[in-house]
C-alpha positions as CSV (number, residue, x, y, z in Angstrom):
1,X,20.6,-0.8,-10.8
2,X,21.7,-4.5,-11.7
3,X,20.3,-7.1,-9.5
4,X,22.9,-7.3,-7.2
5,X,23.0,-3.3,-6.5
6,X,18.6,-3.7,-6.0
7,X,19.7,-6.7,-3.1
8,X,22.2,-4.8,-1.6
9,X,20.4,-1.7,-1.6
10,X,18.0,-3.6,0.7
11,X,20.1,-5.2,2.8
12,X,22.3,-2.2,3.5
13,X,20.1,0.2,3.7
14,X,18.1,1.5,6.9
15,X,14.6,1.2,5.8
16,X,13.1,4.5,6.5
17,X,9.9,5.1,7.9
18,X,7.3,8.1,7.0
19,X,3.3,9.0,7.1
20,X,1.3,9.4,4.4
21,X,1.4,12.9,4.6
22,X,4.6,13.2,4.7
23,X,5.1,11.2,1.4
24,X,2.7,13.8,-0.1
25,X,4.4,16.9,1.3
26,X,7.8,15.6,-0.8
27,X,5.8,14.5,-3.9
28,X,3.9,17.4,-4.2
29,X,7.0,19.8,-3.6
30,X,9.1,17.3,-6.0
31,X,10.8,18.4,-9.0
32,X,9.3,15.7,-11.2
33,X,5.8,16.6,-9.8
34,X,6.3,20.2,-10.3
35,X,7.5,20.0,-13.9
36,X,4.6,17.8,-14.5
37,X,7.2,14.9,-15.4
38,X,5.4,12.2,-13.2
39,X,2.4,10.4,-15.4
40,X,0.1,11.0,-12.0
41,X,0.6,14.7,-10.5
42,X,0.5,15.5,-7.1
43,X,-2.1,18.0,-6.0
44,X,-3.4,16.9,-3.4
45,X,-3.7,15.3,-0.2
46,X,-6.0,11.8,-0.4
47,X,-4.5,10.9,-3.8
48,X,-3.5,7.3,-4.1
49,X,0.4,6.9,-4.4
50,X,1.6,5.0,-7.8
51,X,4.4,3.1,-9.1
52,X,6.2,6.6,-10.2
53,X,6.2,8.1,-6.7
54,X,7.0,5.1,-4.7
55,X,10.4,4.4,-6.8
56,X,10.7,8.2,-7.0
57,X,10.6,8.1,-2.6
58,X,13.1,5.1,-2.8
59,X,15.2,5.9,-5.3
60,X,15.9,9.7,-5.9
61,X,14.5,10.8,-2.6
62,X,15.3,8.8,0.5
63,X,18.0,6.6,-1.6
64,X,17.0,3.5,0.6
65,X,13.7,1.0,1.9
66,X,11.0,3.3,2.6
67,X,7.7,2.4,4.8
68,X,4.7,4.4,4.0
69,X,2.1,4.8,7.1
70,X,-1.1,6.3,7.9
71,X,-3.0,6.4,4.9
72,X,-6.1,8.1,4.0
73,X,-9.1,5.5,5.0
74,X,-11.3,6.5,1.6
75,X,-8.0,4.8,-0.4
76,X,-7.9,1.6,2.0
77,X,-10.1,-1.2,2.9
78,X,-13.2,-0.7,5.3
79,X,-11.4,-3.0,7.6
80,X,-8.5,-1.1,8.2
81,X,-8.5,0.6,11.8
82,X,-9.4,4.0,11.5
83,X,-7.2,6.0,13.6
84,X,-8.2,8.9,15.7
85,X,-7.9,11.9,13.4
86,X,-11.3,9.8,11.9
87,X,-9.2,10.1,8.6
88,X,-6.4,8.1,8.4
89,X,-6.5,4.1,9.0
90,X,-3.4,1.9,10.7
91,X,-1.7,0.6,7.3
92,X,1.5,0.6,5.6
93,X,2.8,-0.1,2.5
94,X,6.9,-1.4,2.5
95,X,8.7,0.1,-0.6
96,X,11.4,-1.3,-2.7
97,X,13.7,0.1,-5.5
98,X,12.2,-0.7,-9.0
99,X,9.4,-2.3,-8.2
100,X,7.6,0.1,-5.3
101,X,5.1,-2.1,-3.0
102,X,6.4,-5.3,-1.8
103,X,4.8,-5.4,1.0
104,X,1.3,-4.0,2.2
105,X,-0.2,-4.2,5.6
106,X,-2.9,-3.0,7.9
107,X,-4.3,-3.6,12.0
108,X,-7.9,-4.4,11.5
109,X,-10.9,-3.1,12.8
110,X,-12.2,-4.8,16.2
111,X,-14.8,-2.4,17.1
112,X,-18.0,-3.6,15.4
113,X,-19.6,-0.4,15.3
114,X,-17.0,1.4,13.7
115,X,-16.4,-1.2,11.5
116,X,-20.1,-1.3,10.5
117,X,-20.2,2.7,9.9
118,X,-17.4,2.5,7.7
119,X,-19.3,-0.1,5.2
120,X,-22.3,2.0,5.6
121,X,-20.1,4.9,4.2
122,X,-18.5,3.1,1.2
123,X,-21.9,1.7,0.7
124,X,-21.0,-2.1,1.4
125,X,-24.1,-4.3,2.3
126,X,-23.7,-5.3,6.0
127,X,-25.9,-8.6,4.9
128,X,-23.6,-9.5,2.2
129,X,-20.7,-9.8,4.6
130,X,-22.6,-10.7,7.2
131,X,-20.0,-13.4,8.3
132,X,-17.4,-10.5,8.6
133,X,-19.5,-8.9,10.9
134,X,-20.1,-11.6,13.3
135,X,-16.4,-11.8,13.4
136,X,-16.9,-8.9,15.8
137,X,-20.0,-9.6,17.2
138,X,-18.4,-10.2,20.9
139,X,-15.2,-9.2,20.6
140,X,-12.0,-9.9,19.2
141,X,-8.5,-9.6,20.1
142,X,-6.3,-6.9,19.0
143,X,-4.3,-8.1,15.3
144,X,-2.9,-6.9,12.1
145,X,-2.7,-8.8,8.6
146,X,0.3,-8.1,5.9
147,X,0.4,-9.3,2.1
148,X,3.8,-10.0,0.7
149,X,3.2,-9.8,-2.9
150,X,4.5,-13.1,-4.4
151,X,5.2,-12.3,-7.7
152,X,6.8,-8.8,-6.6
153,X,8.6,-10.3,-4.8
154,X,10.3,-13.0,-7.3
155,X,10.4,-10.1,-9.8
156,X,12.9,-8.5,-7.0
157,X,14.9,-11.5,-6.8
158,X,15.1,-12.7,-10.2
159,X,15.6,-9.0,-12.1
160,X,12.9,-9.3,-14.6
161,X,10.9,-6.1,-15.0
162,X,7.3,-6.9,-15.9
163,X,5.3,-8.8,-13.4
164,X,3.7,-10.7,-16.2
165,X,6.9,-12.4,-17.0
166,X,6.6,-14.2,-13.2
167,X,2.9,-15.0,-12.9
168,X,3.1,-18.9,-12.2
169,X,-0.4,-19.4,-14.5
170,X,-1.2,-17.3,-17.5
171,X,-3.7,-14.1,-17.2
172,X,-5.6,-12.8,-19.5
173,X,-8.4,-11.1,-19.5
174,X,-12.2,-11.7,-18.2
175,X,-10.4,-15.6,-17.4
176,X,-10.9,-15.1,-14.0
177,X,-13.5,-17.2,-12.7
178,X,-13.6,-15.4,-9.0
């Protein structure tokens, strides 16, 4: 697509909205997946998604936006809800032709003991982040957090198609004092 088709692709489009699971379900039962053309195959459920599938759900697929929810908590962060099913966490991911993720985006945790049994699971030291912790300590309200990926996003906008070609400050390797 040229720029203008990605834009208007966006802005005509309904954005359409699916679970995790369901995202699999399609993948897995995709003809890409099933002639082993994707990079990443599909087998199972609790795989993380990548680039391939995510313009494969946008492009080939659904043909517009797609919004990816409920994902499986042992992909996500520890301070992602975890929903009911004890498997799944309250996130989403936004998709976009040619690019995939633009946008990514959870509710967070507010009950303290769930939030402190999930870093016991991944094996994150409670004293390390304490100051999380006492985040929760008496409560908190209700609230979500989203990311919109800066240099996604001018890659969108501007058509270029490596995201190293719109980083704002060189990268290289172990450069990175943090």
């Amino acid at each position: 697509m040229s720029l203008i088709e990605k834009i208007n692709f966006v802005i005509k489009n309904k954005f359409k909205r699916i679970t995790y699971s369901e995202a699999i379900d399609i993948l897995r039962d995709s003809k890409p997946n099933l002639k082993k053309k994707f990079e990443y195959i599909i087998k199972d459920w609790g795989c993380d998604l990548q680039s391939e599938h995510e313009k494969f759900l946008v492009e080939k697929h659904f043909k517009c936006p797609v919004i990816i929810y409920n994902y499986p908590a042992s992909i996500k962060s520890f301070y992602m809800r975890l929903n009911d099913d004890n498997k799944t966490v309250r996130a989403m991911d936004i998709l976009f032709p040619a690019i995939g993720e633009i946008v990514g985006g959870s509710q967070r945790e507010e009950r303290a003991d769930v939030l402190k049994k999930r870093m016991r699971e991944i094996g994150i030291d409670e004293e390390e982040l304490w100051w999380y912790n006492d985040l929760r300590k008496f409560g908190t309200a209700i609230h979500s957090g989203f990311g919109l990926g800066f240099e996604r996003l001018v890659m969108f906008a501007t058509g270029m198609s490596n995201i190293r070609d719109v980083m704002p400050f060189p990268r290289t390797p172990q450069n990175a004092d943090f």
